[in-house]
KOLZA-325896 format. One record per residue (C-alpha): residue in three letters; x, y, z; residue number from 1. Coordinates in Angstrom, 3 decimals, m for minus. Example, Ala and Ser with C-alpha at 12.3 -4.5 7.8 and 13.67 -1.06 7.14 Angstrom:
<sites>
  code        px        py        pz  pos
   ALA    12.300    m4.500     7.800    1
   SER    13.670    m1.060     7.140    2
</sites>
This chain:
<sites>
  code        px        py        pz  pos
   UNK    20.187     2.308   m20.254    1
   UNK    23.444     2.929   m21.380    2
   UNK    25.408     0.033   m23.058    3
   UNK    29.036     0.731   m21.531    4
   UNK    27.335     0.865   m17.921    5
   UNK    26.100    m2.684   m18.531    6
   UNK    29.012    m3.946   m19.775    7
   UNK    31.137    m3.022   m16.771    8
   UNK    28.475    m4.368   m14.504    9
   UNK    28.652    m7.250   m15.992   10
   UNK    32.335    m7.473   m16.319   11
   UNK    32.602    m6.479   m12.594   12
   UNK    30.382    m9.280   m11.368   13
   UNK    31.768   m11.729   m13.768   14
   UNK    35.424   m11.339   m12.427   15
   UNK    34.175   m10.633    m8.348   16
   UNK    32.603   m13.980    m8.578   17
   UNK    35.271   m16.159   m10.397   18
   UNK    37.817   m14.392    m7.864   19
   UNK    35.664   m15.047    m4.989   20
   UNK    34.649   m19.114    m6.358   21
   UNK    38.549   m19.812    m6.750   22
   UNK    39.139   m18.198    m3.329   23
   UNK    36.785   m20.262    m1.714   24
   UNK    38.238   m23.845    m3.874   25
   UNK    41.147   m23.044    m2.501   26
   UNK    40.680   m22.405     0.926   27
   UNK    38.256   m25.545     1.257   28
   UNK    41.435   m27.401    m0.418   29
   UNK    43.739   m26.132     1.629   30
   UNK    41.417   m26.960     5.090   31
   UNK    41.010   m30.380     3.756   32
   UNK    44.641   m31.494     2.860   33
   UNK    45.903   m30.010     6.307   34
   UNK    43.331   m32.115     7.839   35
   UNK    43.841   m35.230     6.104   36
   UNK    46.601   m36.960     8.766   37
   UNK    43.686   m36.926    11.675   38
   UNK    40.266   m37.556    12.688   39
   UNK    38.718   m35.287    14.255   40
   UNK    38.342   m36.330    17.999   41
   UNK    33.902   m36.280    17.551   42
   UNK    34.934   m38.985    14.984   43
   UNK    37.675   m41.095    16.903   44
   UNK    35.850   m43.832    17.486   45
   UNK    33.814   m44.417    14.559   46
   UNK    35.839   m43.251    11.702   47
   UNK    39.199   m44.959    10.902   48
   UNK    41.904   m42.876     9.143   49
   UNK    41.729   m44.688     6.041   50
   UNK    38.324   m43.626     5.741   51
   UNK    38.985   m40.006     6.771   52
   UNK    42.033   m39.496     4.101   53
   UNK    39.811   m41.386     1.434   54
   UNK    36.784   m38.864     1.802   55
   UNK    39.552   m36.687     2.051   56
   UNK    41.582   m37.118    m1.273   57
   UNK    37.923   m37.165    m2.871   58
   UNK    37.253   m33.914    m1.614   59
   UNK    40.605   m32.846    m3.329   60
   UNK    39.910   m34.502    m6.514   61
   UNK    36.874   m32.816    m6.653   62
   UNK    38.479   m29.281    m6.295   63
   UNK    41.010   m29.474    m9.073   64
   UNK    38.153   m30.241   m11.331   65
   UNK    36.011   m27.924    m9.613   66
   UNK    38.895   m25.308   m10.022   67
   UNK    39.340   m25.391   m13.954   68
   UNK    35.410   m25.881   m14.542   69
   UNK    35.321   m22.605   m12.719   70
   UNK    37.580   m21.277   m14.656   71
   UNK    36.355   m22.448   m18.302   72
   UNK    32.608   m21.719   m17.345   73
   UNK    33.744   m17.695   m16.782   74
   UNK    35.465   m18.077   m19.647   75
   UNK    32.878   m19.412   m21.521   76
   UNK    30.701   m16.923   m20.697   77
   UNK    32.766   m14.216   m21.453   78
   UNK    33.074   m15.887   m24.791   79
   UNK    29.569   m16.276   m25.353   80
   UNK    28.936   m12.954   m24.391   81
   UNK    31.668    m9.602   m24.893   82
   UNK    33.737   m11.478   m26.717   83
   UNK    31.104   m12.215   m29.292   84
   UNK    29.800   m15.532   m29.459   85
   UNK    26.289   m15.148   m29.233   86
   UNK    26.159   m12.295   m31.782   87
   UNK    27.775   m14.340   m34.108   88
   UNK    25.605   m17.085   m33.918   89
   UNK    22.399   m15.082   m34.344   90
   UNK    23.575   m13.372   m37.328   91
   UNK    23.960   m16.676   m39.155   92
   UNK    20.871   m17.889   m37.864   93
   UNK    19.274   m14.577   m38.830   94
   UNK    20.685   m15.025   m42.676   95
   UNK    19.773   m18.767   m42.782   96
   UNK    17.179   m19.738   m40.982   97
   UNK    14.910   m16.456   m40.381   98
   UNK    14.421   m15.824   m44.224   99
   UNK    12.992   m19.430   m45.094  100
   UNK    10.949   m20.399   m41.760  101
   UNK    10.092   m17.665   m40.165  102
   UNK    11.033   m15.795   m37.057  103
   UNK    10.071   m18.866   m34.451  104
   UNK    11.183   m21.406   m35.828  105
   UNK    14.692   m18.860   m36.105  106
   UNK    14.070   m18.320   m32.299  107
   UNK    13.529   m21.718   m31.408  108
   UNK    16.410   m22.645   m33.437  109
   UNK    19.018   m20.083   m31.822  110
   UNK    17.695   m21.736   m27.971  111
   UNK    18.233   m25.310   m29.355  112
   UNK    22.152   m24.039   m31.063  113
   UNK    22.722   m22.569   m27.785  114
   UNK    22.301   m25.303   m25.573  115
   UNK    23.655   m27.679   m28.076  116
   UNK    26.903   m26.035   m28.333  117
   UNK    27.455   m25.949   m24.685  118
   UNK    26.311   m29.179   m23.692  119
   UNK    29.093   m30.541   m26.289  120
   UNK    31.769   m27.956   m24.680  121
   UNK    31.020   m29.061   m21.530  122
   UNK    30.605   m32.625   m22.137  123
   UNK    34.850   m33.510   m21.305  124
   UNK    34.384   m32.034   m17.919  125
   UNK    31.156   m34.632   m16.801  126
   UNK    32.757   m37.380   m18.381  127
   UNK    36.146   m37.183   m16.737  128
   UNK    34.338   m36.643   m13.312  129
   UNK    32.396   m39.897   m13.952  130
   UNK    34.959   m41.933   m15.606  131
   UNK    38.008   m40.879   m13.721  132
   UNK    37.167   m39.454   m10.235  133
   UNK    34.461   m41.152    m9.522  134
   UNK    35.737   m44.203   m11.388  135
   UNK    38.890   m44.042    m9.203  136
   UNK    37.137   m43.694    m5.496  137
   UNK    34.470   m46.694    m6.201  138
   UNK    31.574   m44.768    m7.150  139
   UNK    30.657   m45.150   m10.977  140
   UNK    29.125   m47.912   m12.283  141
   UNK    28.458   m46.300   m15.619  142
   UNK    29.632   m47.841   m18.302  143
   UNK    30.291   m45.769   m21.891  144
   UNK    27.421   m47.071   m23.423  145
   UNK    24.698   m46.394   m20.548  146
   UNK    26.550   m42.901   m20.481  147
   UNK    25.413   m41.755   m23.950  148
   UNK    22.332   m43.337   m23.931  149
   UNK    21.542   m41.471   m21.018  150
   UNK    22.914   m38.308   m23.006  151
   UNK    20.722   m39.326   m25.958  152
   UNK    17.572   m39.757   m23.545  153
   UNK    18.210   m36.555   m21.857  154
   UNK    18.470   m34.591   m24.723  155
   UNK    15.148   m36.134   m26.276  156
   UNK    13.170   m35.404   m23.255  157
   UNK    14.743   m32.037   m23.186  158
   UNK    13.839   m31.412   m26.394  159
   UNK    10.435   m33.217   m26.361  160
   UNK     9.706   m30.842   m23.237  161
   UNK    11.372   m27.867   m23.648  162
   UNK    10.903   m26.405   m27.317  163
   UNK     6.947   m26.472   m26.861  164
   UNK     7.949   m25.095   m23.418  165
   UNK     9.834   m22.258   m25.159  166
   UNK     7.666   m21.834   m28.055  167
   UNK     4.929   m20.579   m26.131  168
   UNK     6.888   m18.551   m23.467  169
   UNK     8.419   m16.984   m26.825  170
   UNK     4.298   m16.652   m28.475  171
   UNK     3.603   m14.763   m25.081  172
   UNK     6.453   m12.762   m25.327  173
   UNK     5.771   m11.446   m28.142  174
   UNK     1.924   m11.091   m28.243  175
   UNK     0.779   m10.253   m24.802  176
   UNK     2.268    m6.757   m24.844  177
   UNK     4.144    m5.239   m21.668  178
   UNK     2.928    m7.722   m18.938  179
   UNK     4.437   m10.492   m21.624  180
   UNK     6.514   m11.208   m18.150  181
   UNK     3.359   m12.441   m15.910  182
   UNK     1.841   m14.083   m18.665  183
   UNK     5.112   m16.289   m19.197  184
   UNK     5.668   m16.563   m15.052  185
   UNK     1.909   m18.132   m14.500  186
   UNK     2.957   m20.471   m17.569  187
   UNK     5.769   m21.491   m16.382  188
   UNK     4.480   m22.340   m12.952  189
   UNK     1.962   m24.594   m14.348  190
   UNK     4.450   m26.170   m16.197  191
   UNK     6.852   m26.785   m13.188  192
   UNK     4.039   m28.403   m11.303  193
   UNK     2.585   m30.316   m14.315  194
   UNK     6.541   m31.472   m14.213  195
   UNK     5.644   m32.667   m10.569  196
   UNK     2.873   m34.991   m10.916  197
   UNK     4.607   m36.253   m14.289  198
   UNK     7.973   m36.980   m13.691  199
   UNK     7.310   m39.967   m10.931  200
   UNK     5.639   m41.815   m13.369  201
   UNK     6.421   m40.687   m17.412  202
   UNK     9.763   m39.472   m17.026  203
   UNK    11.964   m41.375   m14.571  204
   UNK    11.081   m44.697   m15.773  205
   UNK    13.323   m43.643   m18.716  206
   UNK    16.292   m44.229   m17.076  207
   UNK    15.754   m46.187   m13.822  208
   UNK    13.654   m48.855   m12.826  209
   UNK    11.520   m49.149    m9.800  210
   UNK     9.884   m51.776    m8.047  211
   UNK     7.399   m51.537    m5.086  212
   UNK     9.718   m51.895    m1.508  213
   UNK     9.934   m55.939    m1.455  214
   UNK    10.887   m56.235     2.275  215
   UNK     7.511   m56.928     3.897  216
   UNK     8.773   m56.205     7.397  217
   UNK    10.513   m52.887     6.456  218
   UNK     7.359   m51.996     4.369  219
   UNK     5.137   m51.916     7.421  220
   UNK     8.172   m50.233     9.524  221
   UNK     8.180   m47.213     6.950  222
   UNK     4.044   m47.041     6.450  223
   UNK     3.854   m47.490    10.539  224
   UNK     6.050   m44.222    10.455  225
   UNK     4.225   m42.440     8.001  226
   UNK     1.017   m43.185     9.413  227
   UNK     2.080   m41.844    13.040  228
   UNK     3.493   m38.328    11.097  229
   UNK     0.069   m38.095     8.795  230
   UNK     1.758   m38.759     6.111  231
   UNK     0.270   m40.487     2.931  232
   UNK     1.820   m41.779    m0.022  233
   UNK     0.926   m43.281    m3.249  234
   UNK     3.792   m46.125    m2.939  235
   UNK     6.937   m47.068    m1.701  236
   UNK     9.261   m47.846    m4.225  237
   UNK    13.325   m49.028    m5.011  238
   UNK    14.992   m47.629    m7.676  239
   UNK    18.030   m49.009    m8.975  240
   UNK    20.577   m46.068    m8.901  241
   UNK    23.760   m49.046    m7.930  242
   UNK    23.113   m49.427   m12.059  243
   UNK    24.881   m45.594   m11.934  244
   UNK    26.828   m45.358    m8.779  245
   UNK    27.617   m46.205    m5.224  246
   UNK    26.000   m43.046    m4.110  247
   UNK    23.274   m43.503    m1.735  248
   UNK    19.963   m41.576    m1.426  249
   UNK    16.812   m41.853    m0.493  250
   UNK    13.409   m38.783    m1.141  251
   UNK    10.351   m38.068    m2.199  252
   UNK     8.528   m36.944    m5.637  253
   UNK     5.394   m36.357    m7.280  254
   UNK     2.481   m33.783    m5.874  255
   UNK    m0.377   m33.888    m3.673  256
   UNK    m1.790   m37.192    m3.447  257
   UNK     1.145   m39.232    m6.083  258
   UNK     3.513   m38.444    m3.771  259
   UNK     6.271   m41.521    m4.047  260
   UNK     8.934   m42.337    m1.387  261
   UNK    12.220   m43.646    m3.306  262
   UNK    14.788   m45.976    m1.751  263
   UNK    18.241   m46.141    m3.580  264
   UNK    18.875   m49.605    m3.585  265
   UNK    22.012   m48.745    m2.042  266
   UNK    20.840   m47.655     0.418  267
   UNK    18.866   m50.272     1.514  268
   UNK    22.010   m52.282     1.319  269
   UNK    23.738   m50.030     3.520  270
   UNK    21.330   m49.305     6.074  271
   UNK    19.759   m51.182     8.775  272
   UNK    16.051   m51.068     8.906  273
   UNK    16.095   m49.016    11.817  274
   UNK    18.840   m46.880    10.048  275
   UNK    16.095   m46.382     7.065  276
   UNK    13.387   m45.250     9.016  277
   UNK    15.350   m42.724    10.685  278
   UNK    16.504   m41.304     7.153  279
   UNK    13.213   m41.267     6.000  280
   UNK    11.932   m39.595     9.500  281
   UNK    13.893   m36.758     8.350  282
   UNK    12.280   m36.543     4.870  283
   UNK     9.102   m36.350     6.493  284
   UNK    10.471   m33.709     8.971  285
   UNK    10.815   m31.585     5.885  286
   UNK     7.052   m31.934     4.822  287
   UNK     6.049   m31.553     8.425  288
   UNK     7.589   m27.755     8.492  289
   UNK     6.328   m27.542     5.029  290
   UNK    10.021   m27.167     3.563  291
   UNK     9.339   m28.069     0.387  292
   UNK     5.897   m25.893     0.084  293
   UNK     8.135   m22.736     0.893  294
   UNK    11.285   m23.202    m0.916  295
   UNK     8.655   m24.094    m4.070  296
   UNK     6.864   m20.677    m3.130  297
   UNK    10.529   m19.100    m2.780  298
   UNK    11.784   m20.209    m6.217  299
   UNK     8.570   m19.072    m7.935  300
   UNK     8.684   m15.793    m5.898  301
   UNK    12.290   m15.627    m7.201  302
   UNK    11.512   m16.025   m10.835  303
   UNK     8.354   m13.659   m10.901  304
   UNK    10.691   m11.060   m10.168  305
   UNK    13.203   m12.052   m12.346  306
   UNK    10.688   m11.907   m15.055  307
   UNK     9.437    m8.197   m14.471  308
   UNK    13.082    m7.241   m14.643  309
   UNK    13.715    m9.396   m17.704  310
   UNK    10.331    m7.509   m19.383  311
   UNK    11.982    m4.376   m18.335  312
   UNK    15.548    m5.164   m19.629  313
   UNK    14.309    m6.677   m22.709  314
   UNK    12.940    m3.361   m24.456  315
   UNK    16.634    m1.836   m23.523  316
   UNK    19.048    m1.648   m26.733  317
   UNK    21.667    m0.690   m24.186  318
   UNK    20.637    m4.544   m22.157  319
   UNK    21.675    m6.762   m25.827  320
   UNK    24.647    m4.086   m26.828  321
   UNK    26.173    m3.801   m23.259  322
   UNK    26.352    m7.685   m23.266  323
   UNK    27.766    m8.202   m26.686  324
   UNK    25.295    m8.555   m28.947  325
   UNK    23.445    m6.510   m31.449  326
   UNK    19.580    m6.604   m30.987  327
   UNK    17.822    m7.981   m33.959  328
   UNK    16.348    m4.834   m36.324  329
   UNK    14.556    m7.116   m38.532  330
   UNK    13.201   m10.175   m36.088  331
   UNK    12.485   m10.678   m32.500  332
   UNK    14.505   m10.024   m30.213  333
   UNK    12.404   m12.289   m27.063  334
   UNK    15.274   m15.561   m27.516  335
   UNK    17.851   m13.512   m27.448  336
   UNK    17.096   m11.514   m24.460  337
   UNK    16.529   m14.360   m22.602  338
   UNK    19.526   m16.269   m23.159  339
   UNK    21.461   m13.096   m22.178  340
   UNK    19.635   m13.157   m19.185  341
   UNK    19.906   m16.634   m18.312  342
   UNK    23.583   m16.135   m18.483  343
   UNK    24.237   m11.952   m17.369  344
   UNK    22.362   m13.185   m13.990  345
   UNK    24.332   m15.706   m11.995  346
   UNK    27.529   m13.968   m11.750  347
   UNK    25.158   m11.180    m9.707  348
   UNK    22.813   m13.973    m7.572  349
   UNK    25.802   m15.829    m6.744  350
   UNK    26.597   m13.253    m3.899  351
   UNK    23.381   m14.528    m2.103  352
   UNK    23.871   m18.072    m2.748  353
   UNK    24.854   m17.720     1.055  354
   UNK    21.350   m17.130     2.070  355
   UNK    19.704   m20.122     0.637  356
   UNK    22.604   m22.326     1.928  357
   UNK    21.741   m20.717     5.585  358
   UNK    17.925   m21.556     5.266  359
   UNK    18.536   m24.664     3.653  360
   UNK    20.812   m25.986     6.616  361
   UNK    18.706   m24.460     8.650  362
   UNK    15.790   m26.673     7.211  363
   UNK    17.925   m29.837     7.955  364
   UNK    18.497   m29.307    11.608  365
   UNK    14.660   m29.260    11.789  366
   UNK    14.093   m32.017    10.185  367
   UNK    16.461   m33.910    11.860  368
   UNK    14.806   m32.900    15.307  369
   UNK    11.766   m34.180    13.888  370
   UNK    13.120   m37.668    12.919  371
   UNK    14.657   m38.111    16.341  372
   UNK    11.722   m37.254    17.817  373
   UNK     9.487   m39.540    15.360  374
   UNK    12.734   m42.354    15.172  375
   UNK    15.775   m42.625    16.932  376
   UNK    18.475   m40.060    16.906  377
   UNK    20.824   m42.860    17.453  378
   UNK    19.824   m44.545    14.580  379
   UNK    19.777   m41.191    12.156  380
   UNK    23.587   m40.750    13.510  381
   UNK    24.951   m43.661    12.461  382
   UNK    23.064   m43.460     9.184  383
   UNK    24.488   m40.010     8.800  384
   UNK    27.668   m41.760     9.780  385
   UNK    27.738   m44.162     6.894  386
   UNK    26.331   m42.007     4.768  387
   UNK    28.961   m39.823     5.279  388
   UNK    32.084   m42.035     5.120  389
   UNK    29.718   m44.366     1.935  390
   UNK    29.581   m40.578     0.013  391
   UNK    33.412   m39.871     1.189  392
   UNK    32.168   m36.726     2.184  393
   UNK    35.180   m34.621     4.366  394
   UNK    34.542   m34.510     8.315  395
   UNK    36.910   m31.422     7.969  396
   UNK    35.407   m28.863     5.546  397
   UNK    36.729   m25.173     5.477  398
   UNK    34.353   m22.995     7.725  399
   UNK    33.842   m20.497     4.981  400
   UNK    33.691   m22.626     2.517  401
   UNK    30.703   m24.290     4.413  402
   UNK    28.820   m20.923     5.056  403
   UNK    28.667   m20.144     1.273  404
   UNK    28.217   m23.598    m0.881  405
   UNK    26.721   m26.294     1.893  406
   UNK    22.605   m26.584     1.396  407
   UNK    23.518   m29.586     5.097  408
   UNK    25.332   m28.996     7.693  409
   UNK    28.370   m30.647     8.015  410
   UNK    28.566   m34.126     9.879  411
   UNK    29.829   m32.607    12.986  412
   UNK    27.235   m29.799    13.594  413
   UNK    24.505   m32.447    12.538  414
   UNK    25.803   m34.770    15.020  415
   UNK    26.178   m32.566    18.135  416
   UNK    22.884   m31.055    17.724  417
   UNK    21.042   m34.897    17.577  418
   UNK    20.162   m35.851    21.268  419
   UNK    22.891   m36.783    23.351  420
   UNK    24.937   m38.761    24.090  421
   UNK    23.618   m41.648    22.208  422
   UNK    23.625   m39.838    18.879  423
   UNK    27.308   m39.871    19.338  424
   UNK    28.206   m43.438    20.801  425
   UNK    30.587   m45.164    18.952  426
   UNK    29.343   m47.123    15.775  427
   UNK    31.173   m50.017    14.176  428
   UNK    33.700   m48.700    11.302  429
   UNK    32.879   m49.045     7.574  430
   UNK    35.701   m49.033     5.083  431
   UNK    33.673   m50.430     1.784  432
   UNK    34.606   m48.054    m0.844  433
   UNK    32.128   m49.623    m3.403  434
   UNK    29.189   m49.170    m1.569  435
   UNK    26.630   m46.519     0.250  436
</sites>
């Protein structure tokens, strides 16, 4: 593999998919802001203008930013990459760390400097999203101080987690011999699903509370529901996410049998309880068509064969030198291949980010048949509805736009494929812009 045809691959898709992300910001910006003066006639009745040009000027606020992270991410990762970054930070590791503590801990140590440094660089971005945009339409709630302990919590569970994680993908690497890649992949999968049964009940306790559902008649509404779809669930529990934002949300975690059905508590203050079941219907429409089982399959499909072609790449001098750095003569080279493929890939897969957004919206329409069959489509409209116009999410989004980046349809497509016409009678107008 030659180095120079790497590095104008790379170069290539780097530039094609900034050019094509800023195109697409743009256009979506554009469709919005020439939008913002009118509902849409599907809407007339149940969404008031001030609504519309709220969930409107959100939408725009959210593309400036999303324009310049664009921009500083490529840029970043040109930095980190041709431009030199990475090499330079592996030579010093390689003359400071490597020679007094040996050639993982140097590994594990160029992973952890890695992530480190970018986390800090991008740092300014997530906290003027959360204390300015989302600050200025209603949604935070954060306050500085529960916004670095939650950085501080993150990055000990990250850490806590991920270096053993990465230590022994890195032992395999490096002493399982040329199927290293399988080896690491069947690791990794029994990690991720490990991460399943786990994270219900070790790690989100760390940073929200939950308490079993305390409205009795609601309670028996939702296990009624489950009960008629075969459904079974370890507990039905409220978290409180209004201690972090307006947002709304309601889903399901844990594996098998610990499977846990989460309310936002903002939700439930939103919704009606007929309004709830409806939303949850739909959850259960996507374990019904076994969504979740084959997007699981699909991502661990996905990364199997990203793994054979990262235990092909990573015996290629031309794969480190066509990226920027130098491949290590004197210690392993296994962190520093994958970094460089952790960051060389998603300027290619970004080009069939389209795909998954099809299947994935194609996932929701199905589940949404399935609630209105199990619920009321009425009742999952006018959730959607205040959902919606709670989230300040645009009735008007560019076409295009749509077709690459949304994983749900937009409001109108959802709407006019729920059973008519009462999916689409007119609903009583919510303006709150502190709640969802």
């Amino acid at each position: 593999m030659q180095s120079d045809h790497v590095t104008l691959a790379f170069a290539a898709a780097l530039l094609l998919s900034l050019a094509t992300k800023l195109w697409l910001n743009t256009r979506q910006m554009r469709h919005v802001a020439l939008h913002r003066n009118t509902v849409p006639p599907a809407f007339a009745g149940t969404v008031t203008l001030e609504a519309h040009q709220r969930a409107a000027d959100y939408t725009l606020a959210k593309g400036r930013l999303g324009l310049f992270a664009t921009a500083f991410s490529s840029l970043l990762l040109l930095a980190w990459t041709l431009l030199g970054g990475l090499d330079a930070l592996n030579l010093w590791l390689v003359d400071n760390v490597l020679p007094a503590w040996g050639p993982m801990v140097y590994q594990l140590a160029l992973l952890a400097a890695f992530t480190l440094i970018g986390t800090l660089l991008e740092l300014p971005l997530d906290a003027y999203s959360t204390f300015r945009i989302e600050q200025r339409f209603g949604f935070n709630r954060m306050t500085w101080k529960l916004w670095l302990v939650d950085m501080a919590k993150g990055a000990a569970v990250g850490t806590l987690i991920g270096l053993p994680l990465a230590a022994v993908i890195l032992w395999i690497m490096g002493a399982s011999g040329g199927l290293w890649w399988l080896y690491a992949w069947v690791t990794w999968v029994g990690f991720n699903l490990l991460l399943l049964v786990l994270y219900p009940t070790v790690i989100a306790p760390m940073f929200n509370k939950f308490e079993p559902l305390p409205d009795e008649a609601l309670k028996q509404r939702v296990q009624a529901l489950m009960q008629r779809c075969g459904f079974a669930a370890k507990g039905l529990f409220v978290m409180d996410g209004s201690k972090r934002s307006a947002h709304a949300n309601a889903y399901f975690t844990g594996l098998g049998a610990a499977k846990r059905v989460v309310f936002f508590d903002t939700l439930l203050q939103r919704l009606t309880p007929a309004e709830v079941e409806a939303v949850l219907a739909h959850e259960l429409g996507h374990f019904k068509h076994k969504h979740v089982l084959k997007r699981m399959v699909g991502i661990f499909a996905f990364s199997l064969a990203g793994l054979a072609l990262l235990g092909w790449l990573a015996g290629q001098s031309g794969f480190y030198a066509g990226l920027g750095v130098q491949p290590n003569i004197a210690a392993p080279n296994h962190a520093l291949a994958l970094l460089l493929f952790m960051m060389a890939l998603p300027p290619f897969t970004f080009f069939i980010s389209p795909v998954a957004a099809y299947f994935s919206r194609r996932d929701e329409f199905q589940a949404d048949a399935y609630a209105s069959a199990q619920a009321d489509g009425a009742h999952l409209a006018s959730a959607l509805l205040k959902l919606h116009e709670d989230n300040a999410a645009t009735l008007t989004p560019d076409p295009v736009y749509v077709r690459f980046y949304y994983s749900h349809p937009p409001a109108s497509e959802r709407l006019a494929a729920l059973p008519a016409p009462a999916a689409l009678a007119p609903q009583p107008s919510f303006n709150s812009p502190a709640t969802a």
